[in-house]
C-alpha positions in Angstrom: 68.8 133.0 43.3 67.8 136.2 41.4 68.8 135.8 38.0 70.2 139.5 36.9 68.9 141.0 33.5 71.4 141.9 30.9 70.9 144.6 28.4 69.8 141.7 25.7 66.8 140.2 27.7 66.1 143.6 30.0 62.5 144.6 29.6 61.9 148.0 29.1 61.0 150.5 30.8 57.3 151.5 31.6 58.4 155.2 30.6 59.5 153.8 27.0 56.6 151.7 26.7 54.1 154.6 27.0 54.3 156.6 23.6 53.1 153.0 22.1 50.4 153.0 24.5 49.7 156.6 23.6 49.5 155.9 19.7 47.2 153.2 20.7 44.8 155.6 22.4 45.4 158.0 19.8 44.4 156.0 16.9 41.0 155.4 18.7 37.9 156.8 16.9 35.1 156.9 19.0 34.1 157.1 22.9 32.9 153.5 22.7 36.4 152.4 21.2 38.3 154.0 23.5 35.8 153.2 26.3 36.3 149.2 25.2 40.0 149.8 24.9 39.6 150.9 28.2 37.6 148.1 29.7 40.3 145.7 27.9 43.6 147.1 29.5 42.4 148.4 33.3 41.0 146.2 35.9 37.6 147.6 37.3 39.6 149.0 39.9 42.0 150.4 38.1 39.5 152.5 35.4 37.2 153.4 39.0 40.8 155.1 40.1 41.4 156.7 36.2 37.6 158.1 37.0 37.7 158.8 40.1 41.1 161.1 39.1 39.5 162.7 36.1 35.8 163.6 38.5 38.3 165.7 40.3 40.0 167.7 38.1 37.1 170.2 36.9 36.8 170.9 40.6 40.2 172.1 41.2 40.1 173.8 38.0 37.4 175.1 40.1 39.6 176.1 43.0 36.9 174.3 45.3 38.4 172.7 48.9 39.9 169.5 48.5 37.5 168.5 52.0 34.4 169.7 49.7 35.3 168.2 46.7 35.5 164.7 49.5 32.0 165.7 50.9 30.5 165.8 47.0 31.8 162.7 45.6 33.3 160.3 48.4 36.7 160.8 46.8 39.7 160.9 49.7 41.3 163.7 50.2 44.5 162.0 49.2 43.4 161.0 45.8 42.4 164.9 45.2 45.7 166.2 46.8 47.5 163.8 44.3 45.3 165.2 41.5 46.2 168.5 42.4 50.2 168.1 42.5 49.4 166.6 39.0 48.0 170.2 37.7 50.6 172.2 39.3 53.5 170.3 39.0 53.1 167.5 36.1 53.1 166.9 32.5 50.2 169.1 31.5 48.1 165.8 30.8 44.9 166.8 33.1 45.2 171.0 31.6 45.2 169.7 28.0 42.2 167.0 28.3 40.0 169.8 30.6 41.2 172.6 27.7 40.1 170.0 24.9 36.7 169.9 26.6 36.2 173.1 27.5 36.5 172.7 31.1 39.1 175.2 31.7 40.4 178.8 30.3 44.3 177.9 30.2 
């Protein structure tokens, strides 16, 4: 049988377990320590997904073909249509990492 959680051993949430994470990532110094933080937390597939997002978004910014951006890096087409709902309709997250780097104008 399923045991139930109650409000005193309920986990919580992923959503109110992510500014921690963000302080974390904040608090970092350097690309190598957030690289190693990196390399700690993901599995290789998981930080080969994070990059494979983050290749795509100067290329929307872009406004190049999702089936070009495919044909350039081997991407799918799903992956950039995912990254693409994420700059139109997310949290801003891609727009202010691209702005920080002076990959786009917004």
């Amino acid at each position: 049988m399923k045991k139930r959680l109650t409000p005193a051993n309920q986990r919580p949430s992923a959503k109110a377990k992510q500014p921690e994470l963000a302080e974390a990532l904040l608090g970092l110094k350097s690309v190598q320590e957030v690289r190693a933080f990196l390399v700690d937390l993901c599995t290789p597939a998981e930080l080969e997904a994070l990059a494979d997002r983050w290749r795509v978004v100067p290329l929307l910014l872009q406004a190049m073909p999702y089936r070009e951006i495919h044909d350039r890096t081997g991407i799918s087409v799903t992956t950039v249509g995912r990254v693409a709902r994420c700059l139109m309709q997310g949290e801003g997250g891609y727009r202010a990492a691209a702005r920080h780097l002076g990959l786009s104008d917004d």
